[in-house]
C-alpha positions as CSV (number, residue, x, y, z in Angstrom):
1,X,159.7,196.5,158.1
2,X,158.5,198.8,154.8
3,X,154.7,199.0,154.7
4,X,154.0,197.9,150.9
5,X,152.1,199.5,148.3
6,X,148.9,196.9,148.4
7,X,148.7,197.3,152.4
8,X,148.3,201.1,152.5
9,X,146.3,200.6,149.3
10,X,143.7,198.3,150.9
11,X,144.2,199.8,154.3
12,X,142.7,203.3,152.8
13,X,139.8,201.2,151.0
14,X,138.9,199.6,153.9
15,X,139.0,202.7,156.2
16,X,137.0,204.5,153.3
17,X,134.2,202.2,153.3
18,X,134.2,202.1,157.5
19,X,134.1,205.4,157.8
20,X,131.3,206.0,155.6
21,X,129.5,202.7,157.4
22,X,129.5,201.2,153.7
23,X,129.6,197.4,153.2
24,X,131.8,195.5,151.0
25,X,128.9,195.3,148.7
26,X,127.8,198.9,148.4
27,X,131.2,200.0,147.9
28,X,131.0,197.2,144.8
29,X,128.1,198.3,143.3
30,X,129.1,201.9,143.5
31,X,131.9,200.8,141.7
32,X,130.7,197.9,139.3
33,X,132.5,195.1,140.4
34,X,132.2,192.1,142.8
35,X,132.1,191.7,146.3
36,X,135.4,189.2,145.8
37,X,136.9,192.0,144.4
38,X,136.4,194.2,147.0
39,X,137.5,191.3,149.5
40,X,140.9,191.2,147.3
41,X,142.0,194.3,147.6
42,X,140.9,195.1,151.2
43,X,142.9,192.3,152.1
44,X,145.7,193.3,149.9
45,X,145.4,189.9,148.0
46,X,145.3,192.1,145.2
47,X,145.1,196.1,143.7
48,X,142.9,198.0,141.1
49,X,143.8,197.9,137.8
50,X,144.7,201.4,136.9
51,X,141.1,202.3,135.4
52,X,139.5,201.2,138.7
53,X,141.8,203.1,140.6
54,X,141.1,206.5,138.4
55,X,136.9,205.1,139.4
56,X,138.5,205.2,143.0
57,X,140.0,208.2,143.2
58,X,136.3,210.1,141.7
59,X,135.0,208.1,144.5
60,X,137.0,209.4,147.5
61,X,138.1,212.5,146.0
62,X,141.5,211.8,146.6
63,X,144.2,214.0,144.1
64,X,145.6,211.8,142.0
65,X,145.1,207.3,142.0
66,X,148.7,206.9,142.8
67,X,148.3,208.6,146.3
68,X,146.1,205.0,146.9
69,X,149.8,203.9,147.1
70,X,151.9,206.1,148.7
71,X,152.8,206.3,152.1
72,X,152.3,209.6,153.3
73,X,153.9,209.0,157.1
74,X,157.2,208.6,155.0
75,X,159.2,211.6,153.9
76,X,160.3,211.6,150.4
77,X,164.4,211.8,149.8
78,X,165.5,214.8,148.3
79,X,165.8,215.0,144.9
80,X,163.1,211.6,144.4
């Protein structure tokens, strides 16, 4: 079964925050929202709008907001 865009997207929040031993509400205030919203999109309920996810990627340093939802464990086709 495919692995969708909000699961790898909250798996990497979630193993963001752990790793850094940050709590739901750290990682909220860091990045001006809610603890619910946090919640949301750990639990893949829901993602960051795009502006969060630009917030997101300063945050973890990661290259571009889109890689949030990529899974990189799957080759891309040639010619994608």
């Amino acid at each position: 079964m495919p692995v969708s865009n909000k699961t790898i997207a909250s798996d990497r929040l979630s193993k963001y925050a752990s790793r850094r031993g940050m709590t739901q509400e750290k990682l909220a205030s860091i990045l001006g929202v809610t603890q619910e919203t946090i919640s949301r999109w750990m639990s893949g309920s829901s993602t960051p709008r795009l502006e969060m996810a630009v917030k997101i990627q300063d945050l973890t340093k990661r290259v571009h907001p889109k890689d949030w939802f990529k899974d990189v464990t799957k080759k891309e086709p040639k010619g994608a």
